[in-house]
BALOBA-1460 file (C-alpha; in Angstrom, 3 decimals):
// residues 330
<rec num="1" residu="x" x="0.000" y="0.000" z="0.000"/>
<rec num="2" residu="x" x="1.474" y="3.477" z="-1.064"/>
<rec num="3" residu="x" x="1.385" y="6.591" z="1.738"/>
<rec num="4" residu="x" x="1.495" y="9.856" z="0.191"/>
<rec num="5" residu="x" x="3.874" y="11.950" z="0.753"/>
<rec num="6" residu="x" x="1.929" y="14.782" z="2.399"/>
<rec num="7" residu="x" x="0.178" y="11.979" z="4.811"/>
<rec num="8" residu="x" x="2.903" y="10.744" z="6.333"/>
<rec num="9" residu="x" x="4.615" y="14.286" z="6.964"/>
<rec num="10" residu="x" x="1.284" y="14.758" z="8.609"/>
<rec num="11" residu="x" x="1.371" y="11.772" z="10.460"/>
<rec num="12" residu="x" x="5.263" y="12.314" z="11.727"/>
<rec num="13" residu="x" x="4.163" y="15.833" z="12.737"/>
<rec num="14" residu="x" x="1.645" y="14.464" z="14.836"/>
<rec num="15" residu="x" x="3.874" y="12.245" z="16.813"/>
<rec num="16" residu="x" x="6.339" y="14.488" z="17.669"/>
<rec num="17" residu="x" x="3.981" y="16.940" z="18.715"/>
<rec num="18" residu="x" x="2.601" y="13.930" z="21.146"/>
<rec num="19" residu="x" x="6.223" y="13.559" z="22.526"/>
<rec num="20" residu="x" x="6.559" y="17.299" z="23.179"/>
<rec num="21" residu="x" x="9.379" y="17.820" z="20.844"/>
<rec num="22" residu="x" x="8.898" y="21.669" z="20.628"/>
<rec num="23" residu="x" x="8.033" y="24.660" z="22.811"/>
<rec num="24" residu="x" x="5.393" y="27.793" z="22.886"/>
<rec num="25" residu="x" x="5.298" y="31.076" z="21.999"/>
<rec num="26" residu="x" x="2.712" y="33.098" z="24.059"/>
<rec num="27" residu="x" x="3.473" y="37.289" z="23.998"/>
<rec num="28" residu="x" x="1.071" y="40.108" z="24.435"/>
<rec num="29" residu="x" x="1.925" y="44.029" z="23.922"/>
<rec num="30" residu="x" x="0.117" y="46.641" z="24.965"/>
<rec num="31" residu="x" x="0.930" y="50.233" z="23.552"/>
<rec num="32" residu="x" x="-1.126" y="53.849" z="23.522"/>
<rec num="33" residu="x" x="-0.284" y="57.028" z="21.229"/>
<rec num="34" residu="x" x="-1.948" y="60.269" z="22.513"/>
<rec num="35" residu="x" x="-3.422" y="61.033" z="18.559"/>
<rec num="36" residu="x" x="-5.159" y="64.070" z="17.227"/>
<rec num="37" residu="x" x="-7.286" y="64.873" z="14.030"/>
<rec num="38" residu="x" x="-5.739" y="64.202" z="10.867"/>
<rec num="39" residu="x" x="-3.991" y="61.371" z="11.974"/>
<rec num="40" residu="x" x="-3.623" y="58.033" z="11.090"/>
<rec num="41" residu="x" x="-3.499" y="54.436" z="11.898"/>
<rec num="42" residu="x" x="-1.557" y="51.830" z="9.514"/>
<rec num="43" residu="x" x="-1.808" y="48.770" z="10.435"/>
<rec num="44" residu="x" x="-0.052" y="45.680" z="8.827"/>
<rec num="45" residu="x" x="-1.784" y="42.494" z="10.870"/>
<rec num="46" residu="x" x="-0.716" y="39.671" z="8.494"/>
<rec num="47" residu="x" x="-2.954" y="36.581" z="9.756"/>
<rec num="48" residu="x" x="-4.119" y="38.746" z="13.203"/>
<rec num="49" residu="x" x="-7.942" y="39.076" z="13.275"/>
<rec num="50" residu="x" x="-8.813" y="42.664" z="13.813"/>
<rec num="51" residu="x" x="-11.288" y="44.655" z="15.866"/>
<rec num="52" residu="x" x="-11.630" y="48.056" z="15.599"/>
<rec num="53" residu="x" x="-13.870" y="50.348" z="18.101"/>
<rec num="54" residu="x" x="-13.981" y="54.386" z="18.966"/>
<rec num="55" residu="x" x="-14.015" y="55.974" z="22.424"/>
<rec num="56" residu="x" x="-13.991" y="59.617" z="23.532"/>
<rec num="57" residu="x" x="-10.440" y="59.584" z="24.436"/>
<rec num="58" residu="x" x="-7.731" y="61.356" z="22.670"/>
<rec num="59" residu="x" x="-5.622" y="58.181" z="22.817"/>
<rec num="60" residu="x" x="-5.472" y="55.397" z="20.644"/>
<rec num="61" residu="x" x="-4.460" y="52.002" z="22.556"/>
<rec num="62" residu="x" x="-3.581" y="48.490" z="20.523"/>
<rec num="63" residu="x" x="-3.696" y="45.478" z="22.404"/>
<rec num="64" residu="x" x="-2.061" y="42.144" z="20.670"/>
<rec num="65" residu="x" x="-2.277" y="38.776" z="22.015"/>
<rec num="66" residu="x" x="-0.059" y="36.052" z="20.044"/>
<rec num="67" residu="x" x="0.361" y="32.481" z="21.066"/>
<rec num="68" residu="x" x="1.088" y="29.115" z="18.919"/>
<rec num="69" residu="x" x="2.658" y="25.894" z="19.462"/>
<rec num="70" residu="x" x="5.571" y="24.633" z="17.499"/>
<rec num="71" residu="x" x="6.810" y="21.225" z="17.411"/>
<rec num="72" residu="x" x="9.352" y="18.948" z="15.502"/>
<rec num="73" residu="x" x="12.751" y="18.531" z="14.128"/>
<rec num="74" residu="x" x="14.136" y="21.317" z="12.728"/>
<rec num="75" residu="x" x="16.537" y="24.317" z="13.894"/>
<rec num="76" residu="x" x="13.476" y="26.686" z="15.764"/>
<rec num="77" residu="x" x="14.399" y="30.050" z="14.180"/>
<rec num="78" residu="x" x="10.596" y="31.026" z="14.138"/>
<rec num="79" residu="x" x="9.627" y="34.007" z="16.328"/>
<rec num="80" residu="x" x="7.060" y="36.962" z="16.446"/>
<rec num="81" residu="x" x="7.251" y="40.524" z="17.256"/>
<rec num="82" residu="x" x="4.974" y="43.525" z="16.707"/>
<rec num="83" residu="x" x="7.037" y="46.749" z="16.108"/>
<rec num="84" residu="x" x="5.073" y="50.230" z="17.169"/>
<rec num="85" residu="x" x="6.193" y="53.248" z="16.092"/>
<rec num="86" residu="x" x="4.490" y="57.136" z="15.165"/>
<rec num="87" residu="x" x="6.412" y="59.585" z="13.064"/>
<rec num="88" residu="x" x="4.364" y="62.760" z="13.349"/>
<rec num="89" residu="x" x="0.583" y="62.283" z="12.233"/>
<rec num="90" residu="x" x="1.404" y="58.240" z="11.630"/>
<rec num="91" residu="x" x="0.970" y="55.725" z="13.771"/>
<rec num="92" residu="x" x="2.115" y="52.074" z="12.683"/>
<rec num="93" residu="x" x="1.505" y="48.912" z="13.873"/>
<rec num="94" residu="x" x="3.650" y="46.265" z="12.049"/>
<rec num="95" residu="x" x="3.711" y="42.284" z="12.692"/>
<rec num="96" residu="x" x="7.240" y="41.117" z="12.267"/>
<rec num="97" residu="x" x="6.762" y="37.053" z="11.998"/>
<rec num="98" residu="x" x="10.376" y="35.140" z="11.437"/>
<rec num="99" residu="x" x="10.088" y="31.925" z="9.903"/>
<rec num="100" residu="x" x="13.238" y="30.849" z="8.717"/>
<rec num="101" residu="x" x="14.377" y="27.170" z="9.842"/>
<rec num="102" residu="x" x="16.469" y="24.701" z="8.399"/>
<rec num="103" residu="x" x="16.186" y="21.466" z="6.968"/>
<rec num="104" residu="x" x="14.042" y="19.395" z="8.990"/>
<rec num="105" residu="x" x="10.593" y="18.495" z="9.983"/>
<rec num="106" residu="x" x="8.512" y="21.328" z="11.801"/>
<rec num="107" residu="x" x="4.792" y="22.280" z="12.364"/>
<rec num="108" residu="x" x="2.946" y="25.287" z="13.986"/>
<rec num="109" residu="x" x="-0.208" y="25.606" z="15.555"/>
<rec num="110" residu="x" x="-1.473" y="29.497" z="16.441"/>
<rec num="111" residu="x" x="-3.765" y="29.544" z="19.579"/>
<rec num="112" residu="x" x="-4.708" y="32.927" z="19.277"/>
<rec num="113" residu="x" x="-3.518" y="36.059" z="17.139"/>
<rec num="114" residu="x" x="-5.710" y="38.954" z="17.714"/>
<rec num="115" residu="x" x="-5.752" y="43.180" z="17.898"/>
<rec num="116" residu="x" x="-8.140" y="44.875" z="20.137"/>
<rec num="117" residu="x" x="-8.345" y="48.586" z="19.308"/>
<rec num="118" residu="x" x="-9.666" y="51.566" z="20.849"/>
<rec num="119" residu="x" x="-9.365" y="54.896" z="18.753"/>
<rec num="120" residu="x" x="-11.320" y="58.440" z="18.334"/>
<rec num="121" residu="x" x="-13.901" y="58.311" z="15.920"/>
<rec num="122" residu="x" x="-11.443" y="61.181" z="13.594"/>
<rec num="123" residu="x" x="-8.858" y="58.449" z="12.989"/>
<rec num="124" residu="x" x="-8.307" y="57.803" z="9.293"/>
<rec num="125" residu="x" x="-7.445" y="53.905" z="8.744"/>
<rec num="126" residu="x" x="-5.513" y="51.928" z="6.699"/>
<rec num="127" residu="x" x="-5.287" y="48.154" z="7.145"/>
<rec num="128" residu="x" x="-3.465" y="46.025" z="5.394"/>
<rec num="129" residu="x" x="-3.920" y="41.743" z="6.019"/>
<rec num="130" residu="x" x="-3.178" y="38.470" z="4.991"/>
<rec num="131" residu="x" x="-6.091" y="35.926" z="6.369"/>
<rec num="132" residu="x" x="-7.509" y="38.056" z="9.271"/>
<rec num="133" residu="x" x="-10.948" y="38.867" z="10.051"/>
<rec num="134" residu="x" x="-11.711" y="42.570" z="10.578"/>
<rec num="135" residu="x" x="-13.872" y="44.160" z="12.207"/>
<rec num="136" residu="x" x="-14.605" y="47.343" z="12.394"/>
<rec num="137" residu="x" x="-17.607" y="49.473" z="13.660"/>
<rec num="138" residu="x" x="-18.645" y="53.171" z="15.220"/>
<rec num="139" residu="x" x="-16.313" y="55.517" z="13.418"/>
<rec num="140" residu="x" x="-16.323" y="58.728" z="11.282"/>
<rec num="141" residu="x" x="-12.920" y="58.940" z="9.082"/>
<rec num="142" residu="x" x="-11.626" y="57.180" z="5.712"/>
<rec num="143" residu="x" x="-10.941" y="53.657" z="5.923"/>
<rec num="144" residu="x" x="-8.472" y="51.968" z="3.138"/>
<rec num="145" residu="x" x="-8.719" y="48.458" z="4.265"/>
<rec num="146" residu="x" x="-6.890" y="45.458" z="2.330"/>
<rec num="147" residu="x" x="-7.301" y="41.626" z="2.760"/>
<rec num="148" residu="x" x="-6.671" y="38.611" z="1.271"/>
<rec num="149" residu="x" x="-8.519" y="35.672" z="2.773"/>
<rec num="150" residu="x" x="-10.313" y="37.367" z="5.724"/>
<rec num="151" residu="x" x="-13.748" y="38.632" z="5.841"/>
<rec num="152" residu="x" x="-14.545" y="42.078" z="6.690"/>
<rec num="153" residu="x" x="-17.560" y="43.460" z="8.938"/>
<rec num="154" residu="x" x="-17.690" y="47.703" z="8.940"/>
<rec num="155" residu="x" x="-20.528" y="48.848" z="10.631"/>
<rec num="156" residu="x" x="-22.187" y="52.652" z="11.986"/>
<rec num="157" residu="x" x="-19.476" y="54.725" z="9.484"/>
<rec num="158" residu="x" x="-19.971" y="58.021" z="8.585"/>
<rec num="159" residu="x" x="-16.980" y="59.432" z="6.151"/>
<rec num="160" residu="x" x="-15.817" y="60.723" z="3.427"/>
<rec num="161" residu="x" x="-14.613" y="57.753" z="1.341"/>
<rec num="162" residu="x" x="-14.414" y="53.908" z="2.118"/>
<rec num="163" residu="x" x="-11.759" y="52.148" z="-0.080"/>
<rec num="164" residu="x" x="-12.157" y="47.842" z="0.045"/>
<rec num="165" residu="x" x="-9.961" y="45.489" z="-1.724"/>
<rec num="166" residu="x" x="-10.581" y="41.589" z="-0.646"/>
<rec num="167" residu="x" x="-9.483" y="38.372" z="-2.792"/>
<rec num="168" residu="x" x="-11.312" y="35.430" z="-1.075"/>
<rec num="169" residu="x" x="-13.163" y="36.715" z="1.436"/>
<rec num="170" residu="x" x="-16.746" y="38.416" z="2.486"/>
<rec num="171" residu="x" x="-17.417" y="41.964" z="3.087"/>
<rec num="172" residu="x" x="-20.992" y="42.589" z="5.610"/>
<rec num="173" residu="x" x="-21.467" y="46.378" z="6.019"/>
<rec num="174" residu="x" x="-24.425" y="48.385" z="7.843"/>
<rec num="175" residu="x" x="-25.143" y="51.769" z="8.802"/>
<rec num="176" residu="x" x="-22.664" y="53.603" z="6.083"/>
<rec num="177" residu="x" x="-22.440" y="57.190" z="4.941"/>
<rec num="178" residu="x" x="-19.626" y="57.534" z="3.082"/>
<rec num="179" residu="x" x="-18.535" y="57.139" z="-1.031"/>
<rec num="180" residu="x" x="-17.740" y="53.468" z="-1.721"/>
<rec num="181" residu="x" x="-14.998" y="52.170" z="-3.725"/>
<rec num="182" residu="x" x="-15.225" y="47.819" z="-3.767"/>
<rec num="183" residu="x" x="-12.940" y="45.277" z="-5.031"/>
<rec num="184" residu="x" x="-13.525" y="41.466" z="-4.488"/>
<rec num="185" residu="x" x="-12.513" y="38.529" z="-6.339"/>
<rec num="186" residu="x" x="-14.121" y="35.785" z="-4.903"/>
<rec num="187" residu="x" x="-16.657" y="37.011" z="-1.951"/>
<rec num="188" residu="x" x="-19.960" y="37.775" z="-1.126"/>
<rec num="189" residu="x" x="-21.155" y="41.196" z="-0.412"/>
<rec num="190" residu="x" x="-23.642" y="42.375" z="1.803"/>
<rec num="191" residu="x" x="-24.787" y="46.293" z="1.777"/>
<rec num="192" residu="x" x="-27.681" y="47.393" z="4.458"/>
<rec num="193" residu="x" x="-29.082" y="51.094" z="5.145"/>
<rec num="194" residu="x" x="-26.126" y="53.477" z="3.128"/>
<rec num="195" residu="x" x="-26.068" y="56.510" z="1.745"/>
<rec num="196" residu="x" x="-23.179" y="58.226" z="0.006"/>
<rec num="197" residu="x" x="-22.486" y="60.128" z="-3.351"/>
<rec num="198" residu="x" x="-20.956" y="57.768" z="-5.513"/>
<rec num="199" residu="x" x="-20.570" y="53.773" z="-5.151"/>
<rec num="200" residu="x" x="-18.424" y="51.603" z="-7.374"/>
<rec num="201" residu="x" x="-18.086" y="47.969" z="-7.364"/>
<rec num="202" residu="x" x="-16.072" y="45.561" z="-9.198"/>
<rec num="203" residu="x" x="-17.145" y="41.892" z="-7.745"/>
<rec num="204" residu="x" x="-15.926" y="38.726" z="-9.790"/>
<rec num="205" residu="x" x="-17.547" y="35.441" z="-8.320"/>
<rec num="206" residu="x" x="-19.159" y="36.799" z="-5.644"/>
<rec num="207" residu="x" x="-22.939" y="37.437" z="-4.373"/>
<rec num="208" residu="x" x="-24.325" y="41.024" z="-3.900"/>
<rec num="209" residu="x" x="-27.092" y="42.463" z="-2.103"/>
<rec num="210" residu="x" x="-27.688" y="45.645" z="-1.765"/>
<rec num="211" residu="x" x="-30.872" y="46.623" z="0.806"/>
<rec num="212" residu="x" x="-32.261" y="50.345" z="1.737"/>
<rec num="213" residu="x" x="-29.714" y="52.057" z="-0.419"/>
<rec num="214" residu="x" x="-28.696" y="55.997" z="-1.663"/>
<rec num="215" residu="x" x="-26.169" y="56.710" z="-4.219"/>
<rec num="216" residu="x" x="-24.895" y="56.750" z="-7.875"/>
<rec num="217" residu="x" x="-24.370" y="53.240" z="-8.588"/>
<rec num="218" residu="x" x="-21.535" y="51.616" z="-10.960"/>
<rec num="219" residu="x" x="-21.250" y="47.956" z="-10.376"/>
<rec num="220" residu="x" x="-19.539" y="45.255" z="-12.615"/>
<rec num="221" residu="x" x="-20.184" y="41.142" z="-11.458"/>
<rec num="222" residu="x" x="-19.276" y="38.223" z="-13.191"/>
<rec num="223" residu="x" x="-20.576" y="35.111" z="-11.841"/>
<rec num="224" residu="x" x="-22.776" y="35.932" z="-8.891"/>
<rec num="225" residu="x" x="-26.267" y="37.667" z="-8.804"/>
<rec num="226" residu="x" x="-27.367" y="41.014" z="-8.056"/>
<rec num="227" residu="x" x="-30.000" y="41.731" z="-5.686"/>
<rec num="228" residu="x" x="-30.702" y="45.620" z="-5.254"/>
<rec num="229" residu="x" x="-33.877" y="45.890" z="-3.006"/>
<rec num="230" residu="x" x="-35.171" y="49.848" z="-2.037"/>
<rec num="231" residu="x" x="-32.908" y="51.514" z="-3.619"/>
<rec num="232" residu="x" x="-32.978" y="55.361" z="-4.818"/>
<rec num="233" residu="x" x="-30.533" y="56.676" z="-7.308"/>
<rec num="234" residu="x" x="-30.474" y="58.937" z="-10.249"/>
<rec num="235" residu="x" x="-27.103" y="57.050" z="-11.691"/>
<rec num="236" residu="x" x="-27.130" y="53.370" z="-12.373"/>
<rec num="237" residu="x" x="-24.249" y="51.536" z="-14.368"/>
<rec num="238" residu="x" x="-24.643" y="47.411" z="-13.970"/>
<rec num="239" residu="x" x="-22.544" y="44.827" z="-16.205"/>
<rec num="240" residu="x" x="-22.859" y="41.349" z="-15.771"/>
<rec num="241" residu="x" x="-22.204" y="37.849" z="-16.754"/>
<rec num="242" residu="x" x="-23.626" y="34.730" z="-15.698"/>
<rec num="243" residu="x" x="-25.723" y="36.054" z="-12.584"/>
<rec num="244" residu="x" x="-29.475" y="37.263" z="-12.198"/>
<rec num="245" residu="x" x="-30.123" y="40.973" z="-11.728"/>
<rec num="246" residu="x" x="-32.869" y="42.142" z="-9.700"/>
<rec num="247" residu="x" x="-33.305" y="46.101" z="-9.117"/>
<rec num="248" residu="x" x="-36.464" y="47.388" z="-6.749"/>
<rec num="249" residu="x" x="-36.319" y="50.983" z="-7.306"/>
<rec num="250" residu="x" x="-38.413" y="53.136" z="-5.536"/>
<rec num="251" residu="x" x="-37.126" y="56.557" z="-5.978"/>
<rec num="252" residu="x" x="-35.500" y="58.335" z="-9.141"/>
<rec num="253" residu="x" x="-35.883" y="61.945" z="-10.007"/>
<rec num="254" residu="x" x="-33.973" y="61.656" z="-13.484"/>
<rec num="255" residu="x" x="-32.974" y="57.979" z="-13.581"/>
<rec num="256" residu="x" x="-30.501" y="57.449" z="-16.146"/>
<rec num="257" residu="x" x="-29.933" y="52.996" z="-15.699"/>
<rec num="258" residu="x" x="-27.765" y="51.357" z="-17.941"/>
<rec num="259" residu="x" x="-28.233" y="47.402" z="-17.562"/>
<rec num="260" residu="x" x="-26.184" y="44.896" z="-19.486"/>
<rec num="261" residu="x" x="-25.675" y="41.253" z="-19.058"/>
<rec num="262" residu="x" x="-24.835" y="38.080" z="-21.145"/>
<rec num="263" residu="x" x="-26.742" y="35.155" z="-19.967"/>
<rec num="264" residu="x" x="-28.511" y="36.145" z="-16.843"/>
<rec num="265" residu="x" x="-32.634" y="37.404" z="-15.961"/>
<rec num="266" residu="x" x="-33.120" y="40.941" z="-15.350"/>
<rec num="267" residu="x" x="-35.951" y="41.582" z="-13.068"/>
<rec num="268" residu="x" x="-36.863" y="45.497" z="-12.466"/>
<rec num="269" residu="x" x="-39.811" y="46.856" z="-10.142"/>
<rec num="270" residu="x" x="-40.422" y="50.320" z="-11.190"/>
<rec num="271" residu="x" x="-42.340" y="52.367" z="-8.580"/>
<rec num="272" residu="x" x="-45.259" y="54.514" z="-10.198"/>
<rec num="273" residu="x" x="-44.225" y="57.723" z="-10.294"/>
<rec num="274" residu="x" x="-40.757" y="57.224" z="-11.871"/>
<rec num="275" residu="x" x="-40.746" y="58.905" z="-15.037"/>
<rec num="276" residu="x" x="-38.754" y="57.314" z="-18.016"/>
<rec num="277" residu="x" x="-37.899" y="56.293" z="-21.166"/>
<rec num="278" residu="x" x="-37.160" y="52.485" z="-21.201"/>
<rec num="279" residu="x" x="-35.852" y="50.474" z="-24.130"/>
<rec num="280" residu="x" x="-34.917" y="46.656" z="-23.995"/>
<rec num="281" residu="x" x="-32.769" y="45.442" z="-26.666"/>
<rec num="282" residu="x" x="-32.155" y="41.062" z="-26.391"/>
<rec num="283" residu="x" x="-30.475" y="38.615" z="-28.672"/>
<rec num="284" residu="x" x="-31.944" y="35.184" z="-27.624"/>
<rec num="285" residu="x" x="-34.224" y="35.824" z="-24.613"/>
<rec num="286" residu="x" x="-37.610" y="36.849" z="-23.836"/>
<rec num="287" residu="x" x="-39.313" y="40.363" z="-22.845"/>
<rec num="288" residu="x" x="-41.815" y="39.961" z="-20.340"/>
<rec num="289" residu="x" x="-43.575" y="43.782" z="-19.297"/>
<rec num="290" residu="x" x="-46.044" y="44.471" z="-17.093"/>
<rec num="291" residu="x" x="-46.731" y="48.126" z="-17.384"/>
<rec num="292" residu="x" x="-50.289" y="48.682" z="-17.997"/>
<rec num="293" residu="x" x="-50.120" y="52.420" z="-18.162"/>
<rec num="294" residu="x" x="-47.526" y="53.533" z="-20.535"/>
<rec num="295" residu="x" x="-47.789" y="56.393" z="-22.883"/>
<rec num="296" residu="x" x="-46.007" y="55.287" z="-26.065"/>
<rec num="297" residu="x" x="-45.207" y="51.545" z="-26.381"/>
<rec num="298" residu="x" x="-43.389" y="49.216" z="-29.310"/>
<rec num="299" residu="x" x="-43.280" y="45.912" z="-29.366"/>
<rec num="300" residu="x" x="-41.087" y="43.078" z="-31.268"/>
<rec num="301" residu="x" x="-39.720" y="39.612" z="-30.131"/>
<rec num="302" residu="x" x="-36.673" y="40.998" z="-28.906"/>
<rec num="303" residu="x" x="-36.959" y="44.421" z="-29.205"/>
<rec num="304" residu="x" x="-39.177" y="47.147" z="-26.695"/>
<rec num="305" residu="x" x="-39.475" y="50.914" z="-26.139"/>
<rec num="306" residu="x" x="-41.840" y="53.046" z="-24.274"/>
<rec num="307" residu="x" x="-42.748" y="55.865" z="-22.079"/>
<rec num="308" residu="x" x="-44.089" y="56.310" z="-18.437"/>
<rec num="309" residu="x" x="-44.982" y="59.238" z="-16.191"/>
<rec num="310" residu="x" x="-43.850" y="61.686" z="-18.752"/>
<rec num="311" residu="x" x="-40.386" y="59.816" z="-20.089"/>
<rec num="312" residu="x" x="-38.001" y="62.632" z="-17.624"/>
<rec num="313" residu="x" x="-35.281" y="59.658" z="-17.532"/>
<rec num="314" residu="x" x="-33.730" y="56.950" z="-19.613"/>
<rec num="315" residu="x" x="-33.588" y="53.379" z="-18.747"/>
<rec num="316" residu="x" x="-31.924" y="51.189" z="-21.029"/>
<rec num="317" residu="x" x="-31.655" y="47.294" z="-20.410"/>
<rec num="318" residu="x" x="-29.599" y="44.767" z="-23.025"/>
<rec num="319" residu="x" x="-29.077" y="40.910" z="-22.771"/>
<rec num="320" residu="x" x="-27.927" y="38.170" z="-25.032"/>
<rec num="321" residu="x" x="-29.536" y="34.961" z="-24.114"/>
<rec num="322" residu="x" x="-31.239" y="36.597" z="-20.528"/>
<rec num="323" residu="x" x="-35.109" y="37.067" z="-20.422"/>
<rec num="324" residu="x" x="-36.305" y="40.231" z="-19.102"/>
<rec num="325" residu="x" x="-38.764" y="41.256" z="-17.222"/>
<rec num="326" residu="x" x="-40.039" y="44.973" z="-16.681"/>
<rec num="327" residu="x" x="-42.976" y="45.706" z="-13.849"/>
<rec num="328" residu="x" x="-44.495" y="48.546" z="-11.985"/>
<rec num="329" residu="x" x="-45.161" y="48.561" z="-8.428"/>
<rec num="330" residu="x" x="-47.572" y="50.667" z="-5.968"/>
């Protein structure tokens, strides 16, 4: 019988861990910068999960608590450090993880890697991670945030911009006032009472839903579906490939909606007293409306255009094999 390779390194790892061939690592800083408005946090947390909350104080103060197990038969050069240091309105929080060891036979188990920060509510952030969650809740400054495999909760913002770039993880966020700039690759995304000027997001094979929503809307998806449910804009850009679209829209003094897709359904709830011109272009699929009311109205198999409440706005919807379907609610 044939052991593969990866198995039995396993397996060997396991035993000496059982014979206590190895030692622990257990450190915890504690560190506070007395911080004023304008500045600004950087923090570089590697694997650390992250939360993030605002006091009254004039102080920020980072807690870090680091411990792991490491166990085998190589020369232990492996150690971890967090350096702290502010240069005028910066203050930066770097992990500094060795893990250099010679030939040999070595494994590592973290217990617990974790930052606990308190800041004001002014501090602008910028976070940068490996496979960390964040969290991060109750504040009213900037946030640049990156991650790689982590998921991401920001919650009760209010600020001037919001810049997210994630690979494999999800993003939740509630309570946001703020302009919204969103890169994912392969998370879902979750968007709950926000407002802001202008929201852009690029999401590849992730989910989105959007609920109780305010902006100008430009959002690009390839293979996940698009929910938007109460949302009011003016501006509305949406590409897509392979997932449904569905857009509730409830309020829209001059809606100008661009919707294009390959080979998903489009599903749009007008509410009455949006005003628009609306023309639906398809290669392959079907055009379902439902607008008893409209003013001007031509029909083909895969062509439509008409007018409600007037025609103020432009709404323009194209698909190659996706059906459509157009309706007006109360």
């Amino acid at each position: 019988m044939k052991i593969n390779f990866s198995v039995l390194l396993i397996i060997i790892i396991l035993i000496l861990s059982s014979l206590g061939l190895g030692r622990d690592i257990k450190k915890d800083f504690h560190e506070s910068f007395e911080v004023k408005s304008g500045d600004m946090l950087y923090l570089y947390h590697g694997d650390g999960d992250v939360t993030i909350s605002s006091w009254d104080k004039h102080i920020i103060e980072i807690e870090v608590y680091f411990s792991a197990n490491i166990f085998g038969l190589a020369k232990d050069e492996y150690d971890f450090d967090i350096q702290f240091k502010q240069n005028g309105n910066k203050i930066e929080v770097t992990e500094k993880l060795k893990r250099n060891h010679r030939f040999g036979i070595r494994g590592i188990t973290i217990n617990r890697y974790e930052y606990l920060i308190k800041l004001p509510k002014y501090l602008l952030l910028n976070l940068d991670g490996d496979d960390g969650n964040v969290e991060i809740k109750d504040m009213a400054a900037s946030i640049d945030c990156h991650l790689s495999d982590g998921d991401l909760q920001i919650s009760h913002v209010s600020a001037d911009q919001i810049k997210l770039s994630l690979e494999d993880g999800s993003l939740k966020m509630d309570d946001i006032a703020a302009d919204l700039n969103i890169s994912m690759d392969d998370g879902d995304v979750t968007i709950a009472d926000y407002t802001g000027k202008d929201c852009s997001i690029d999401l590849k094979d992730g989910r989105l839903e959007l609920n109780r929503v305010s902006s100008n809307f430009d959002i690009h998806c390839d293979d996940g579906d698009i929910e938007l449910h109460h949302i009011r804009t003016n501006l509305l850009k949406i590409t897509a490939n392979d997932g449904d679209v569905y857009i509730d829209l409830i309020q829209s003094e001059n809606p100008d909606i661009a919707v294009k897709v390959d080979d998903a359904k489009v599903v749009i709830d007008f509410h009455k007293e949006i005003s628009a011109k609306i023309e639906i272009e398809t290669d392959d699929g079907s055009i379902d409306t439902r607008i008893s009311d409209a003013e001007y109205e031509k029909k083909k198999r895969n062509y439509y255009n008409a007018e409600i409440n007037g025609g103020k706005g432009k709404v323009h919807i194209e698909t190659n094999d996706g059906n459509i379907i157009l309706r007006k609610s109360s």
